[in-house]
C-alpha positions as CSV (number, residue, x, y, z in Angstrom):
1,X,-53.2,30.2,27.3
2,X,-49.7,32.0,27.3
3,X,-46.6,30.8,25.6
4,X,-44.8,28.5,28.5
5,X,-42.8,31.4,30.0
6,X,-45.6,33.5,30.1
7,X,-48.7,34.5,32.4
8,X,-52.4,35.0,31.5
9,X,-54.6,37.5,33.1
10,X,-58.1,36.7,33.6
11,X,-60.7,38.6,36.3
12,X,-63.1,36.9,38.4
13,X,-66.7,38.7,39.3
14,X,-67.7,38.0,42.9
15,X,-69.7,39.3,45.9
16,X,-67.5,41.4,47.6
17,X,-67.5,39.2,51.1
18,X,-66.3,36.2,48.7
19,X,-63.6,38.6,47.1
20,X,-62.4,39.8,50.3
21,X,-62.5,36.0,52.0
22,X,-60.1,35.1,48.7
23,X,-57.9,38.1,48.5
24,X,-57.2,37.2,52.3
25,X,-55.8,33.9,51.6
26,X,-59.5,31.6,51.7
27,X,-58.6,27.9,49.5
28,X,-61.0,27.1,46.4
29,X,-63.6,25.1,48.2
30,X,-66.9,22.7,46.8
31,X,-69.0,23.5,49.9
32,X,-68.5,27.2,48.9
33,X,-68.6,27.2,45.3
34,X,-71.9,25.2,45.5
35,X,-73.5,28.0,47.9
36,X,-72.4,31.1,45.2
37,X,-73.6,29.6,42.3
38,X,-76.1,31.3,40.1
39,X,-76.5,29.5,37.2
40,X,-74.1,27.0,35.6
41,X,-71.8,24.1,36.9
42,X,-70.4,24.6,40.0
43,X,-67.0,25.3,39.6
44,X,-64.8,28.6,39.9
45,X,-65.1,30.8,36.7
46,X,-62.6,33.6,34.9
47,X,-63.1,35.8,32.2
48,X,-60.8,37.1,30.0
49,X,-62.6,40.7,29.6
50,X,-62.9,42.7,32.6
51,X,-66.3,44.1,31.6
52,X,-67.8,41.0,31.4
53,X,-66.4,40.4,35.1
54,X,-68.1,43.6,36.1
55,X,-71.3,42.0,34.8
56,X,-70.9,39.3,37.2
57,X,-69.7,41.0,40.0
58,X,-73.1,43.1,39.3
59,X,-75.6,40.0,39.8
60,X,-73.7,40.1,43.9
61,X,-74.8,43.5,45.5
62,X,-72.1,44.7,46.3
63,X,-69.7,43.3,44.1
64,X,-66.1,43.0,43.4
65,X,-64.0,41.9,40.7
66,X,-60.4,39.9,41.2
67,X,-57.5,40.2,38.5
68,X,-56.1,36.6,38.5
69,X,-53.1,36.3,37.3
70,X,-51.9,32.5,36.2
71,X,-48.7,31.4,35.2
72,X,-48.3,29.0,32.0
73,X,-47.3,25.9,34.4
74,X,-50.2,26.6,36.5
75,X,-52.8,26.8,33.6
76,X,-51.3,23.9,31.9
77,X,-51.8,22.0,35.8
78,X,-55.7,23.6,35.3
79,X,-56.1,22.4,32.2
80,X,-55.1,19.0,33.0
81,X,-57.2,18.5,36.1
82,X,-60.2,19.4,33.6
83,X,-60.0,23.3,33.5
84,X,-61.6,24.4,30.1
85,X,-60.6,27.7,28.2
86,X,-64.0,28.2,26.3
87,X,-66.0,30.9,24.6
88,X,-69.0,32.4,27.3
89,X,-72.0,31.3,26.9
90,X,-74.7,33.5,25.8
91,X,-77.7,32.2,27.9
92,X,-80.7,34.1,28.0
93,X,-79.2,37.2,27.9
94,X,-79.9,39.3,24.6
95,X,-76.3,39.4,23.2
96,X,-72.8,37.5,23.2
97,X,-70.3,38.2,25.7
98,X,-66.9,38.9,24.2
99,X,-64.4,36.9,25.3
100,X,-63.3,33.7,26.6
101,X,-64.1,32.0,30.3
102,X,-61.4,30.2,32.3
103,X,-63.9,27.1,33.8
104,X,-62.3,25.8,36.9
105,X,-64.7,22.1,38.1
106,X,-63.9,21.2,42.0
107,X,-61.4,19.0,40.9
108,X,-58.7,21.5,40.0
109,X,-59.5,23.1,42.9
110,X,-56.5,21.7,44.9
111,X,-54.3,22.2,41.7
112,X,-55.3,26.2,41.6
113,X,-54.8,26.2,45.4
114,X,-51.6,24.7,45.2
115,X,-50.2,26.6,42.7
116,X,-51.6,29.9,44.7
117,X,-49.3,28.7,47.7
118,X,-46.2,28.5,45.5
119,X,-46.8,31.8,43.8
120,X,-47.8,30.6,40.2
121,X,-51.6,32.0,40.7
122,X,-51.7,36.2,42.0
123,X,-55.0,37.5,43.0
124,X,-55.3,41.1,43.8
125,X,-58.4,43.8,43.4
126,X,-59.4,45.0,40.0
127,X,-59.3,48.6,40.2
128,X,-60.4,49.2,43.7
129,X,-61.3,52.9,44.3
């Protein structure tokens, strides 16, 4: 995470309805986290790279990517309602993403919404065109 004054950057691949439905304001929820899921926990999920995010955002036809940004009070909030900053797992695919994911279970969900509504967590469209 950044130093306590600081903000971290991380980038979220998505369908582009879900993208749109958060960039308009839509709360972290279970019900909807549990119906996008892929593979994995159910959870929300950043990456640190934004090519890895594209990745994502690819298995969603069409897709979108979010640039999250995340100040150091609201990651440290994350981290203690059992956010994890981890390396990505490498699954079946044939080789190691680079980078680090940002693992957000349910339960920080109201923390990350919270912390949205006071301005400590910016989304906004990764280069749009």
């Amino acid at each position: 995470m950044a130093q306590p004054d600081e903000t971290s950057v991380w980038f979220h691949g998505t369908s582009l309805i879900a993208g749109l439905s958060l960039l308009n304001g839509a709360a972290l929820r279970l019900e909807v986290a549990l119906a996008q899921k892929i593979d994995g926990r159910p959870g929300f999920y950043l990456v640190n790279d934004a090519d890895v995010a594209a990745f994502f955002a690819a298995r969603r036809v069409p897709g979108a990517i979010l640039r999250v940004t995340i100040s150091a009070a609201a990651g440290a909030a994350l981290l203690a309602r059992g956010g994890r900053i981890t390396g990505l797992p490498q699954g079946a695919f044939p080789v190691p993403f680079p980078g680090e994911q940002f693992f957000l279970p349910p339960k920080a969900f109201a923390s990350f919404n919270r912390s949205r509504r006071l301005g400590m967590i910016a989304l906004a469209p990764h280069n749009f065109r």
